[in-house]
DSSP file (Angstrom, degrees, kcal/mol; ACC not computed):
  #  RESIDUE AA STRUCTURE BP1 BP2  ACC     N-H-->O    O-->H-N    N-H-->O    O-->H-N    TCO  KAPPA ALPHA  PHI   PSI    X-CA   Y-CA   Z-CA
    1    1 A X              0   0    0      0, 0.0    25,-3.5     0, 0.0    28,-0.1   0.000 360.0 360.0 360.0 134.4   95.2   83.2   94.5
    2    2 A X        -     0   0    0     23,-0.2    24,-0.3    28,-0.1    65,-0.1   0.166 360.0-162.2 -44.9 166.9   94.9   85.0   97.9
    3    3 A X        -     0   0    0     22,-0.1    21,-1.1    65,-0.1     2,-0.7  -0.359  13.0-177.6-163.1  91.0   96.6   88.3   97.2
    4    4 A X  E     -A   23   0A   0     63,-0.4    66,-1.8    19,-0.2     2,-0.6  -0.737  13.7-156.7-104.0 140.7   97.6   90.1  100.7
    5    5 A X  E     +Ab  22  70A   0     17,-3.1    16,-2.7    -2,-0.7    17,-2.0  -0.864  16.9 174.5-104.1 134.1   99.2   93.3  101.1
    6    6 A X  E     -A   20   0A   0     64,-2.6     2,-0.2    -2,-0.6    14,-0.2  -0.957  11.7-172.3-129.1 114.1  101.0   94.1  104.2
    7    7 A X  E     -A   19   0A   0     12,-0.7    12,-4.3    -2,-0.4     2,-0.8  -0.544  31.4-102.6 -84.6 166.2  103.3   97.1  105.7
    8    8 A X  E     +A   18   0A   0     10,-0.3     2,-0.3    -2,-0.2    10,-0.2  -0.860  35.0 169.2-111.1 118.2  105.2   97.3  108.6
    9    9 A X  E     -A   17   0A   0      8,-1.8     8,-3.6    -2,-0.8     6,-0.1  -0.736  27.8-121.8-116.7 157.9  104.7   98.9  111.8
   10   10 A X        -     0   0    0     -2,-0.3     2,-0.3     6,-0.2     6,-0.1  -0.271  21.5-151.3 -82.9-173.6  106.4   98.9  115.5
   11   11 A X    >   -     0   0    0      4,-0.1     3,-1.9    -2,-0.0    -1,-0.1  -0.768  48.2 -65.3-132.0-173.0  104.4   98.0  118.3
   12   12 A X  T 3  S+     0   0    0     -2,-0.3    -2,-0.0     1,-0.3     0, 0.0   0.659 130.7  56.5 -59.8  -4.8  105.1   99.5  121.8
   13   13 A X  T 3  S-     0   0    0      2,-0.1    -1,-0.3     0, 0.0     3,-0.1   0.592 116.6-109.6 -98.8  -9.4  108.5   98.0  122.3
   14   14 A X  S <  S+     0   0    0     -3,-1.9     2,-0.2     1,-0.2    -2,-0.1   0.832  76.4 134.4  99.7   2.0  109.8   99.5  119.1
   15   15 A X        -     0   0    0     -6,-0.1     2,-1.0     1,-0.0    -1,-0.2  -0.546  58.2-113.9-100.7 144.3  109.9   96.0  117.4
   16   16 A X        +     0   0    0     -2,-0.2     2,-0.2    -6,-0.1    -6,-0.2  -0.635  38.6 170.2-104.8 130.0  108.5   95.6  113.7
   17   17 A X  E     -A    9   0A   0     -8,-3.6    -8,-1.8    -2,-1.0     2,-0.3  -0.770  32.8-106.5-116.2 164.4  105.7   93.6  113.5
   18   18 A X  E     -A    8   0A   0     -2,-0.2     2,-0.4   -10,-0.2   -10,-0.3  -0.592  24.2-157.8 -77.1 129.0  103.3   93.3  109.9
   19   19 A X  E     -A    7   0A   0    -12,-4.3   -12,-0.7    -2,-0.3     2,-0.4  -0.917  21.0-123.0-125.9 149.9  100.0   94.8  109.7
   20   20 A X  E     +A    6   0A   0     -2,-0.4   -14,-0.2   -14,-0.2     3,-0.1  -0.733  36.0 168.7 -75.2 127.0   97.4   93.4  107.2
   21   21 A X  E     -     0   0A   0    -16,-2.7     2,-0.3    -2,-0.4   -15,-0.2   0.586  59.9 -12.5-131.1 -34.7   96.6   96.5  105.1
   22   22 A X  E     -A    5   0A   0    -17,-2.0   -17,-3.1     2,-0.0     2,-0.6  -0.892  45.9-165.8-166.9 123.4   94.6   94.5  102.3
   23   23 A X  E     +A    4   0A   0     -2,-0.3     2,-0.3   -19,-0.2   -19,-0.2  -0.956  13.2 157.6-148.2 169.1   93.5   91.6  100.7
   24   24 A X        -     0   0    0    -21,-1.1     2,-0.2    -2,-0.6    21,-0.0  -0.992  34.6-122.9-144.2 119.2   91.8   90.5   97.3
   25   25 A X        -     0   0    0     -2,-0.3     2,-0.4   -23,-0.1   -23,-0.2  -0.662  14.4-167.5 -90.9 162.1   91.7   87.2   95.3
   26   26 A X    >   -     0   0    0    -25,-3.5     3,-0.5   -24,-0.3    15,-0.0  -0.941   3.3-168.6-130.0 114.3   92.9   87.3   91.6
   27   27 A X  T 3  S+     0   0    0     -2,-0.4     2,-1.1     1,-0.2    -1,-0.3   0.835  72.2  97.5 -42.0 -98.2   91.6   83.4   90.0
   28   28 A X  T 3  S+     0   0    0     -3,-0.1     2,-0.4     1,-0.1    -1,-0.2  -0.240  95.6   1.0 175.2 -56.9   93.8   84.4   87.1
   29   29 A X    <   -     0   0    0     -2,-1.1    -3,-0.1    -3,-0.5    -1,-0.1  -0.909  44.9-146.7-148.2 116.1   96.8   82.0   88.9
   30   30 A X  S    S-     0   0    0     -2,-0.4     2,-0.3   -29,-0.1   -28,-0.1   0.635  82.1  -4.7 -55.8 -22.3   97.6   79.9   91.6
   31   31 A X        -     0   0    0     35,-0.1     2,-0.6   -30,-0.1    35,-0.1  -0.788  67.9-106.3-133.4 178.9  101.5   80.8   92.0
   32   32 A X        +     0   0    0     -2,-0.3     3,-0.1    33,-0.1    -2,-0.0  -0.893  52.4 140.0-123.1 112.5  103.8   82.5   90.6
   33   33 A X        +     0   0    0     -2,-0.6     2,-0.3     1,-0.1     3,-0.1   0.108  66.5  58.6-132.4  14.5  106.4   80.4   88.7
   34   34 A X  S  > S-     0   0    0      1,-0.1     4,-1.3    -3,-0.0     5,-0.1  -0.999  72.8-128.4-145.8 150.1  106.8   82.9   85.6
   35   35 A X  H  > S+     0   0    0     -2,-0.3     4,-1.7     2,-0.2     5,-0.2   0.848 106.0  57.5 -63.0 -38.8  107.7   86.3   84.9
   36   36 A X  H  4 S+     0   0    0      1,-0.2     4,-0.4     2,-0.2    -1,-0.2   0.852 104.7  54.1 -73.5 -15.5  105.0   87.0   83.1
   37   37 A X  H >> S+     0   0    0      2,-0.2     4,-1.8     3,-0.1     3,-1.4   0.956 101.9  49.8 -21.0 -95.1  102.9   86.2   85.7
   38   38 A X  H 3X S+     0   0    0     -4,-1.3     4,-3.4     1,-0.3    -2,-0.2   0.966 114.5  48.2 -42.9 -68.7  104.1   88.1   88.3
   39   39 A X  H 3< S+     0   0    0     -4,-1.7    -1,-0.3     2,-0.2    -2,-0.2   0.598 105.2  55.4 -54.5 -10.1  104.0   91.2   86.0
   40   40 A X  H <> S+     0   0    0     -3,-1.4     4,-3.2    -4,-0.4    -2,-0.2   0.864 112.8  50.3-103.7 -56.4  100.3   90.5   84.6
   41   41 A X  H  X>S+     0   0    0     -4,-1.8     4,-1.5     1,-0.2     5,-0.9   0.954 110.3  46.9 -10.2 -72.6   99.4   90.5   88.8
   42   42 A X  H  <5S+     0   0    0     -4,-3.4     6,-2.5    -5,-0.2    -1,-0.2   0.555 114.5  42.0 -92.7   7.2  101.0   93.6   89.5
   43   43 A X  H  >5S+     0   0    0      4,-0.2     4,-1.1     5,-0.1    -1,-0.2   0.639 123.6  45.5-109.7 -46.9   99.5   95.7   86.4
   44   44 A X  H  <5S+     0   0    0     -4,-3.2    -3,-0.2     2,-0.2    -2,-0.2   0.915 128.9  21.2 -42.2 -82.4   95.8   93.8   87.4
   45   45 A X  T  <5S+     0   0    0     -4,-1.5    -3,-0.2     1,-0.2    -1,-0.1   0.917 139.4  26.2 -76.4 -49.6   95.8   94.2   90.9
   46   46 A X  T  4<S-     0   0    0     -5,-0.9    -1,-0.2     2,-0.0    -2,-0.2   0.644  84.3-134.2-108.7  -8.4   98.1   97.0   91.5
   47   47 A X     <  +     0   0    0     -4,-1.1     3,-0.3    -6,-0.4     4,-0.2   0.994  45.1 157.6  70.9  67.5   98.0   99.1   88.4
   48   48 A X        +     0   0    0     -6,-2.5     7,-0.2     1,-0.2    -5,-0.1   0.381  66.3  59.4 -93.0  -0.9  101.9   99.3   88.4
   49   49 A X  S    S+     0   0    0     -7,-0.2    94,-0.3    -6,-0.1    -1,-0.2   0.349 105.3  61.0-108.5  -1.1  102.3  100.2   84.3
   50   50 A X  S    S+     0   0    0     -3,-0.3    -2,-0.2    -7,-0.1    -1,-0.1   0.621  75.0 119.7-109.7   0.2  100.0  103.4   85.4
   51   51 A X        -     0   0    0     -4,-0.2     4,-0.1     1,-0.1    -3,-0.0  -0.343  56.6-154.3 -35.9 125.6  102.2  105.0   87.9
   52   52 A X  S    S+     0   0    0     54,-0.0    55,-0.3     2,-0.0    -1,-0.1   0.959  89.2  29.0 -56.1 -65.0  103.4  108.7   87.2
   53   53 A X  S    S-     0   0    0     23,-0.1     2,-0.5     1,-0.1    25,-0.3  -0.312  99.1 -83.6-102.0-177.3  106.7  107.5   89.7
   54   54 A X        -     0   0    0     23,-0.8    22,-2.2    26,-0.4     2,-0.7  -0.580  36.0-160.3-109.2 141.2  108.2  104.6   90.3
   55   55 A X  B     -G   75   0B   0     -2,-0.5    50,-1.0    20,-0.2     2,-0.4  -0.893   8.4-149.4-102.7 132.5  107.2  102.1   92.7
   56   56 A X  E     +C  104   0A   0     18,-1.2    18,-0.4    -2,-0.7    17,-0.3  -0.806  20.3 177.7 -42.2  64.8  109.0   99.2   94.5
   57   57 A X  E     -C  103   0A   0     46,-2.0    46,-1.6    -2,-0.4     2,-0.5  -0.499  14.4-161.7 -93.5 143.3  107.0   95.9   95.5
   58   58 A X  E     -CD 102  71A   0     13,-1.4    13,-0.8    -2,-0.2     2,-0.6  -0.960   3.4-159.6-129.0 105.5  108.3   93.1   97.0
   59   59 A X  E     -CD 101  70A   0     42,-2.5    42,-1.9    -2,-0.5     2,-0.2  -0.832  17.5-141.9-106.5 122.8  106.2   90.0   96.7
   60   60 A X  E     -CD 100  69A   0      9,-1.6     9,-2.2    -2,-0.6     8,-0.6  -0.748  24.4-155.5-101.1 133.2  107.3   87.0   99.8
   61   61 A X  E     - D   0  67A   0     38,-2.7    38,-0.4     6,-0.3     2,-0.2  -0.484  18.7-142.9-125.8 165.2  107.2   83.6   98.5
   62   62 A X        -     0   0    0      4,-1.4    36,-0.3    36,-0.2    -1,-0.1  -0.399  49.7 -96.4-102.4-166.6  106.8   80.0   99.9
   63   63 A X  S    S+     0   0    0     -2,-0.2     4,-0.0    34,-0.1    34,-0.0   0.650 116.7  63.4-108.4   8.3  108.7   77.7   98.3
   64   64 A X  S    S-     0   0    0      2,-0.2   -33,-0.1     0, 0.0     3,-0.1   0.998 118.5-103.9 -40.1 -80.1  105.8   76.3   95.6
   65   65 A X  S    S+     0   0    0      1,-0.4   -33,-0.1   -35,-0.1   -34,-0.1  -0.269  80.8 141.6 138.5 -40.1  105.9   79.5   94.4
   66   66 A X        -     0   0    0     -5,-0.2    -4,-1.4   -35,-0.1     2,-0.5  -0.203  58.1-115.0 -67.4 140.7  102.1   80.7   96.4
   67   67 A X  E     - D   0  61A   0     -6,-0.2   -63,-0.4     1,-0.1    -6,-0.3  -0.872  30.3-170.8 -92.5 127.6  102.7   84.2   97.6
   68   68 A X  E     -     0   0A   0     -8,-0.6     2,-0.2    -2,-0.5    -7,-0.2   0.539  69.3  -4.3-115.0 -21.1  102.6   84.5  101.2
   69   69 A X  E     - D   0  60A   0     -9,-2.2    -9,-1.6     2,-0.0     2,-0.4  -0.967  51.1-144.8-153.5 165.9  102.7   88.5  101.1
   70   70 A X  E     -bD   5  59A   0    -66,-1.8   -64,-2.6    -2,-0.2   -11,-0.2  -0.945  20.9-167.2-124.0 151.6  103.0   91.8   98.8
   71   71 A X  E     - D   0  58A   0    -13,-0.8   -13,-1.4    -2,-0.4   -64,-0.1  -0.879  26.7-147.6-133.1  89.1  104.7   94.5  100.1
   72   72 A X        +     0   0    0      1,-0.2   -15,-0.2   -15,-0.2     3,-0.1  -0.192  33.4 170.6 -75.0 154.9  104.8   98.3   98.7
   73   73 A X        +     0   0    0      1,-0.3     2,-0.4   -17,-0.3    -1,-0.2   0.655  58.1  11.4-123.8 -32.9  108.7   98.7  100.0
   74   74 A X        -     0   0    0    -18,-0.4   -18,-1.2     7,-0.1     2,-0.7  -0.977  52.5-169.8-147.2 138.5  109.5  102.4   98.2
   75   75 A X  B     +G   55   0B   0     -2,-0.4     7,-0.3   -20,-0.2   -20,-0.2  -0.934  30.8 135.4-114.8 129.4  107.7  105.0   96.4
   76   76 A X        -     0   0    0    -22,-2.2     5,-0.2    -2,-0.7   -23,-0.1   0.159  38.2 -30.4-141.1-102.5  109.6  107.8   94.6
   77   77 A X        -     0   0    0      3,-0.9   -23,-0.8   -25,-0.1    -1,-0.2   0.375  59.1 -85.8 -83.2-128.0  110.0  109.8   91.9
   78   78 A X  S    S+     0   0    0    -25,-0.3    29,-0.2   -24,-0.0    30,-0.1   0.585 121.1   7.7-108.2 -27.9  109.5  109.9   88.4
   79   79 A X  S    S+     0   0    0     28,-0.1     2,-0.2    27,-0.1   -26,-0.0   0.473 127.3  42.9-119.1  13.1  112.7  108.3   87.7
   80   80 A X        -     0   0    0      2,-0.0    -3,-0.9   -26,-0.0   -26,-0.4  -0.951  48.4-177.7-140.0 153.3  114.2  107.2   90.6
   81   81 A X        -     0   0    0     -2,-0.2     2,-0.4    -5,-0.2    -5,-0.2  -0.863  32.5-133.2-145.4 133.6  112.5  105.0   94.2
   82   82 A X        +     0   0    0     -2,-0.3     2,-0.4    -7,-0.3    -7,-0.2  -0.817  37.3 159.2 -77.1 134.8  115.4  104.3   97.2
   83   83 A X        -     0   0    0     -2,-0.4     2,-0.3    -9,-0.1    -2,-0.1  -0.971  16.3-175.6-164.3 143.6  115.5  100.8   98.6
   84   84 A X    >>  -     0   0    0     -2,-0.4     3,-1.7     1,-0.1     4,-1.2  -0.985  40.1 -97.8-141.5 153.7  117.9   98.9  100.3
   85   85 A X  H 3> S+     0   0    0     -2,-0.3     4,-1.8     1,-0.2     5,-0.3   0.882 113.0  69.9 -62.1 -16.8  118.2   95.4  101.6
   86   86 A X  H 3> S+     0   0    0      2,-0.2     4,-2.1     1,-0.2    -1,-0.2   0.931  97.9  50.1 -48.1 -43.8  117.4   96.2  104.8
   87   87 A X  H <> S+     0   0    0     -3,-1.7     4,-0.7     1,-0.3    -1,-0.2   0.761 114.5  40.7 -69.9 -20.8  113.9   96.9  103.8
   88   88 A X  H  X S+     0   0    0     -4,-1.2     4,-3.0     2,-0.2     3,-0.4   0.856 100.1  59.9-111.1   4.5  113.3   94.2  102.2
   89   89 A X  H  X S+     0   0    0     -4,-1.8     4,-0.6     1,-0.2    -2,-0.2   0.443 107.0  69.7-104.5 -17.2  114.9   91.0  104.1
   90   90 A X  H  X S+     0   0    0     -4,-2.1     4,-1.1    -5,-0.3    -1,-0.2   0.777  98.7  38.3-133.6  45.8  112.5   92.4  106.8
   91   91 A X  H  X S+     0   0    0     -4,-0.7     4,-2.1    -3,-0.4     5,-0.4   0.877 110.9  59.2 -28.3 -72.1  109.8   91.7  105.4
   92   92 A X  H  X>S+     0   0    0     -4,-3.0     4,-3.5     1,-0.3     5,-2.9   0.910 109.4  48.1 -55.3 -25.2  110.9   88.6  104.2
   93   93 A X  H  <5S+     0   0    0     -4,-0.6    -1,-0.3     1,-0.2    -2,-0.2   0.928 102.9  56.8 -71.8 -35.3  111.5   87.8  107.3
   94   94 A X  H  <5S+     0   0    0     -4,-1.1    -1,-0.2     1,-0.2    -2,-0.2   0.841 107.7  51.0 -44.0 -37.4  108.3   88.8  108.9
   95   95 A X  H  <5S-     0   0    0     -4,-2.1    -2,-0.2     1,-0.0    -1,-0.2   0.809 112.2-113.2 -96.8 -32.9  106.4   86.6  106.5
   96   96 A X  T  <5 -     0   0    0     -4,-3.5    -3,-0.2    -5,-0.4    -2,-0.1   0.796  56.3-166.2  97.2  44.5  108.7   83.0  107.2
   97   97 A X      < -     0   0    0     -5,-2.9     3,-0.1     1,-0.2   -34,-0.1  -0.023  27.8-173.5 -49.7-165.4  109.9   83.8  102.8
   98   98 A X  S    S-     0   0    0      1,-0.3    36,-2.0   -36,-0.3     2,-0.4  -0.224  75.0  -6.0-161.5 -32.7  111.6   81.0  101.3
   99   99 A X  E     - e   0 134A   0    -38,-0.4   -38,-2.7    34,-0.2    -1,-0.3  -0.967  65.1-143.1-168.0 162.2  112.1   83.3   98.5
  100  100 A X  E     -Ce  60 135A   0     34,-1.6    36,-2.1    -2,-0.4    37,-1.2  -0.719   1.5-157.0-118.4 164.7  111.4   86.6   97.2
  101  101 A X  E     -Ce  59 137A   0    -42,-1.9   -42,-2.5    -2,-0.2     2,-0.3  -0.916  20.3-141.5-157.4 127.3  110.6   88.6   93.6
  102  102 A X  E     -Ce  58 138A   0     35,-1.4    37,-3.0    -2,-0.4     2,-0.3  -0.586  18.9-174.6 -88.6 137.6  111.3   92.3   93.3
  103  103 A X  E     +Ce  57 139A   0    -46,-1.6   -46,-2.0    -2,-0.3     2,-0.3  -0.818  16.7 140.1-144.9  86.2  108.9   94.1   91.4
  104  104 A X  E     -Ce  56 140A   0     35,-2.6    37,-1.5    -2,-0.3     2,-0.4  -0.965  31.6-132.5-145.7 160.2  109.0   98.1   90.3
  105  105 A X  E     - e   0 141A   0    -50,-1.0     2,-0.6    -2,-0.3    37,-0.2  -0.695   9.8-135.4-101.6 152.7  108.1  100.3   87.0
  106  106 A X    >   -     0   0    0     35,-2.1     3,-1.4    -2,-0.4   -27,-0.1  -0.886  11.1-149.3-120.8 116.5  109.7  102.7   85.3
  107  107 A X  T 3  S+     0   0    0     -2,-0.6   -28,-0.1   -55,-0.3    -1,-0.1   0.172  89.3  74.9 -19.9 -26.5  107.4  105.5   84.5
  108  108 A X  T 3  S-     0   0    0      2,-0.2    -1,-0.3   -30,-0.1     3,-0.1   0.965 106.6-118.2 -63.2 -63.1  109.2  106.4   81.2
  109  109 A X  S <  S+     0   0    0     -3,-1.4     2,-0.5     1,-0.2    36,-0.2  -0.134  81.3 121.9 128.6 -34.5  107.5  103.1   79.4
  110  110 A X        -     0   0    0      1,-0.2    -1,-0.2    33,-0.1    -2,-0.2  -0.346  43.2-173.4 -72.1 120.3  111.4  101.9   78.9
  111  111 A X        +     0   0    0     -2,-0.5    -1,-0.2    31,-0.2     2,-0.1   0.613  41.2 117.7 -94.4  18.7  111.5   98.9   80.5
  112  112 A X  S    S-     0   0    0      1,-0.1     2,-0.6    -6,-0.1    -2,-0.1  -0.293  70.0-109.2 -69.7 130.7  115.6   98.4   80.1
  113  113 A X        -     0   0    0     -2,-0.1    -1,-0.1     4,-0.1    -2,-0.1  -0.502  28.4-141.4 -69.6 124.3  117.6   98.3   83.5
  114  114 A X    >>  -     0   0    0     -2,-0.6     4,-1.8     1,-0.1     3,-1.1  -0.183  35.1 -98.8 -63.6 174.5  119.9  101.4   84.6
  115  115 A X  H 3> S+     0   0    0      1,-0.2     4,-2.0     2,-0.2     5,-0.4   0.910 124.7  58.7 -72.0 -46.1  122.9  100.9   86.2
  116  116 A X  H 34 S+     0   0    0      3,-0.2     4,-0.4     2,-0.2    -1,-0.2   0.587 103.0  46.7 -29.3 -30.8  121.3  101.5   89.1
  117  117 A X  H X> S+     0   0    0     -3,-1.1     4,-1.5     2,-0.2     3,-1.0   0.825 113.8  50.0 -90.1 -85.9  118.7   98.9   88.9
  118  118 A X  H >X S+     0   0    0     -4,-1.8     3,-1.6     1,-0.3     4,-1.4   0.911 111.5  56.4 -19.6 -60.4  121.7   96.1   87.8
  119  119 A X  H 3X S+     0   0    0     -4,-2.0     4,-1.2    -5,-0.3     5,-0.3   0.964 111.9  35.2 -42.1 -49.0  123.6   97.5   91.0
  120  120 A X  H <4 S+     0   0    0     -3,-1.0     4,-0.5    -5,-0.4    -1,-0.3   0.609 108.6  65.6-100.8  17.7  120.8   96.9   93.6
  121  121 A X  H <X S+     0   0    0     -3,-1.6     4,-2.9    -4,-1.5     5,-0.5   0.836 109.8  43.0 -54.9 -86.4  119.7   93.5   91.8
  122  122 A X  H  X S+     0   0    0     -4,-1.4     4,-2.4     1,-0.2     5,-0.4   0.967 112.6  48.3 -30.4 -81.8  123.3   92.2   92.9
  123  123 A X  H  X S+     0   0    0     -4,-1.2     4,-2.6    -5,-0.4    -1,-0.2   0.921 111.2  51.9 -22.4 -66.3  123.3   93.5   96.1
  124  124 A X  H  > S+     0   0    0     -4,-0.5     4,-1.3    -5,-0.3    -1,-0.2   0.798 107.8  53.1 -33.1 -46.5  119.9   92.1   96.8
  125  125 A X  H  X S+     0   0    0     -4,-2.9     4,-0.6     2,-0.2    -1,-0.2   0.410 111.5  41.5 -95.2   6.9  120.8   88.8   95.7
  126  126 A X  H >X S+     0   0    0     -4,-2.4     3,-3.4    -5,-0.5     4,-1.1   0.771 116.1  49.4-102.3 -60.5  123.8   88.4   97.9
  127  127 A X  H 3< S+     0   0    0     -4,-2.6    -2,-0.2    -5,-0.4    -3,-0.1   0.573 113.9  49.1 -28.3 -43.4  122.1   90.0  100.9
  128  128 A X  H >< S+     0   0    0     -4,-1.3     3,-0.7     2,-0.2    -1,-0.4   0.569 106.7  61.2 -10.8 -63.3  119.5   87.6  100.0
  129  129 A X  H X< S+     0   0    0     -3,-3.4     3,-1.5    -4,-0.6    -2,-0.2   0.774  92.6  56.6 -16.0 -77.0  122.0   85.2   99.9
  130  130 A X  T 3< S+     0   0    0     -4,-1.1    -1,-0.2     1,-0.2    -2,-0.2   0.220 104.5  51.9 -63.1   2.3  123.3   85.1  103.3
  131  131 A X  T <  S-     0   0    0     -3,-0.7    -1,-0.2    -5,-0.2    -2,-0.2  -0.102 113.2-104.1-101.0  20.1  120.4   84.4  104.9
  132  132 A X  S <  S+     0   0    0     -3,-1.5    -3,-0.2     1,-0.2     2,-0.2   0.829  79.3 130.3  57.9  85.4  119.0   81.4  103.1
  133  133 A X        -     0   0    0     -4,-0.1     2,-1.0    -8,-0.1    -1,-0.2  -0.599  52.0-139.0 177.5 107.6  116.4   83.6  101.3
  134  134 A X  E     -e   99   0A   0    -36,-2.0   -34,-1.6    -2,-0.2     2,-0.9  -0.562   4.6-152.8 -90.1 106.1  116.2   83.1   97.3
  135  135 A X  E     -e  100   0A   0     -2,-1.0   -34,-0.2     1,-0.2     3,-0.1  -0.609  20.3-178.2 -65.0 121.2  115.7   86.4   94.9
  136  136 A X  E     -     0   0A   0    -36,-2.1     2,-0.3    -2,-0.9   -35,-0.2   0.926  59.7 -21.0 -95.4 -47.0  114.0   84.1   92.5
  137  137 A X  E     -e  101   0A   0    -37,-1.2   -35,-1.4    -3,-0.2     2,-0.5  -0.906  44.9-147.3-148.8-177.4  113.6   87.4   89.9
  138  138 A X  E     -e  102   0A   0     -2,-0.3    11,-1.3   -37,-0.2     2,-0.8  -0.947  25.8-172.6-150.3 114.8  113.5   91.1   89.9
  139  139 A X  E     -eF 103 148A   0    -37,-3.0   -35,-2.6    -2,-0.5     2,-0.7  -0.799   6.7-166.8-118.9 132.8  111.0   92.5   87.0
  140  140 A X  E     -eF 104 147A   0      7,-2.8     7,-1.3    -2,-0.8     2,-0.4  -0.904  14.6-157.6-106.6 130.4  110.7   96.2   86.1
  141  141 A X  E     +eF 105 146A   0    -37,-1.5   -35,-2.1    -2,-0.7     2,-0.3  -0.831  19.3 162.8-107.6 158.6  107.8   97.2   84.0
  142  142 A X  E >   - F   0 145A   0      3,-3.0     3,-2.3    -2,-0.4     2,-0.6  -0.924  60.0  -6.3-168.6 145.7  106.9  100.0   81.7
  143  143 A X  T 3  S-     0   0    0     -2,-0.3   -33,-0.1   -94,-0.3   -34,-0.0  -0.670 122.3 -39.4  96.8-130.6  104.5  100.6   79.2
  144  144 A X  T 3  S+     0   0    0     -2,-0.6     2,-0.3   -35,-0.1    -1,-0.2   0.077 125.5  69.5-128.1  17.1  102.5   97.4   78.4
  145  145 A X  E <   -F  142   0A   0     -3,-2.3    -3,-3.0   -36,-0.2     2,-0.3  -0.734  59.5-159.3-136.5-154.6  105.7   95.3   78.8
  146  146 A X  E     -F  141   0A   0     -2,-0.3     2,-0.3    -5,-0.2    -5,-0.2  -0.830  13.7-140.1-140.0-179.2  108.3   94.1   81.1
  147  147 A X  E     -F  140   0A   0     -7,-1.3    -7,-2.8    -2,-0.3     2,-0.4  -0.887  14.1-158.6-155.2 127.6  111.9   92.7   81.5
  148  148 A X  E  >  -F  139   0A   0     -2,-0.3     4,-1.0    -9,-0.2     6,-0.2  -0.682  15.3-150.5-101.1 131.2  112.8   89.6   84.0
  149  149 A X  T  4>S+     0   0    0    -11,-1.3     5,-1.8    -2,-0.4     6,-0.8   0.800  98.8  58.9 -82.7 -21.8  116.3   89.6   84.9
  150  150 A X  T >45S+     0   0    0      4,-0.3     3,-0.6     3,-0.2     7,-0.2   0.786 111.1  42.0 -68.2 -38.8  115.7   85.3   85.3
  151  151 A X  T 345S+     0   0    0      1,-0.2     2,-5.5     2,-0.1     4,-0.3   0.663 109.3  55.7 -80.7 -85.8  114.6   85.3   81.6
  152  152 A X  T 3<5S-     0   0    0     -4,-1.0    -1,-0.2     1,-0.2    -2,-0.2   0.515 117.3-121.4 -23.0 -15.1  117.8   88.0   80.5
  153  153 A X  T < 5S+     0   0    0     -2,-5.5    -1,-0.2    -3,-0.6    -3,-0.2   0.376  84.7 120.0  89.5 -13.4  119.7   85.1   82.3
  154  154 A X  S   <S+     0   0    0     -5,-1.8     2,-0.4    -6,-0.2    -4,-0.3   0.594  71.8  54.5 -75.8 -22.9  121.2   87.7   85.0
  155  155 A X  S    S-     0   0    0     -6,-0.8     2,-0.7    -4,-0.3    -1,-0.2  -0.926  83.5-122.1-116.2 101.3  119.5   85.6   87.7
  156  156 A X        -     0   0    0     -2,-0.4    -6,-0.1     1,-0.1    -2,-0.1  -0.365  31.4-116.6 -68.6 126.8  119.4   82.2   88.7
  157  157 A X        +     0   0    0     -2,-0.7   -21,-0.1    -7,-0.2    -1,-0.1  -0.166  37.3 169.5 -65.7 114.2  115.9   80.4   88.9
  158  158 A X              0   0    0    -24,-0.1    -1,-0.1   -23,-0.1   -22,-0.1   0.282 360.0 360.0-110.8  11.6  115.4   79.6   92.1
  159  159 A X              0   0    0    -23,-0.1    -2,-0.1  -126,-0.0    -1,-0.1   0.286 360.0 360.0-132.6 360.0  111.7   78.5   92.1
C-alpha cells in the first residue's frame, strides 16, 4: 500500500488546495477493510500509540477500501485535540473520498471513548452523511490496543 500524507493549503485566490507533504509504502496490506488494520498502519507508519498528546488523522478512502490520502487534521493536548466536521469533509473532498475512517489516541493508554469522543463520532457521521460520504469507523488507540466504534457496533459498516 501507497501510504500518502497530505495537508491543506490556499493558493493565491484563497481557495484550499492539497499539498503532498509525504509518502511511504507499507506491504503489510493492500486496503483497509478492518479495524485492526487501520490501527496496526497508524502505530507502524505514524507511531500514534507513542504520542505524549493526542492526535487526530483522518485516512480518505476509495470505495475498495485503498486509501487515497492520510491526513493529520488536529494536534492537542494531553487529553484533549479540537476537530470539527468542517475539517474534515474538506479533505474528503479534496481527495474525490467515497468514505472516510477517523483515527486519534488517547495518550493515557485508556482506549474507552469520552463523551466527547461519542459526541463528535455522531456528528461526523451525519455531516458525513449529507454529503454522500461514508464514516466507515472511527478508532482511538492507547497503549498497545485499540477500540473501533464499527466492531462496538456504534457504527455502521460501510466498506
Amino acid at each position: 500500500m501507497h501510504v500518502c500524507q497530505y495537508s491543506v493549503a490556499m493558493d493565491e485566490c484563497g481557495r484550499n488546495v492539497l499539498v503532498k507533504d509525504s509518502a511511504s509504502d507499507y506491504p503489510c496490506l493492500d486496503k483497509l477493510d478492518s479495524p485492526d488494520g487501520a490501527a496496526q498502519l497508524m502505530r507502524d507508519v505514524f507511531g500514534l500509540h507513542t504520542r505524549a498528546e493526542e492526535y487526530v488523522y483522518l485516512i480518505c478512502l476509495m470505495t475498495s477500501g485503498r486509501p487515497i490520502g492520510f491526513f493529520e487534521v488536529s494536534h492537542g493536548t494531553c487529553s484533549t485535540a479540537p476537530l470539527g466536521p468542517r475539517e474534515i469533509l474538506v479533505r474528503a473532498l479534496l481527495c474525490g473520498a467515497a468514505n472516510i475512517l477517523i483515527v486519534h489516541n488517547h495518550p493515557s493508554g485508556d482506549m474507552t471513548p469520552s463523551r466527547a469522543d461519542n459526541e463528535m463520532t455522531e456528528r461526523m457521521r451525519e455531516a458525513a452523511d449529507l454529503i454522500g460520504i461514508g464514516l466507515c469507523d472511527h478508532i482511538i488507540i492507547g497503549g498497545w490496543g485499540h477500540y473501533s466504534y464499527r466492531a462496538a457496533g456504534k457504527l455502521d459498516a460501510a466498506v
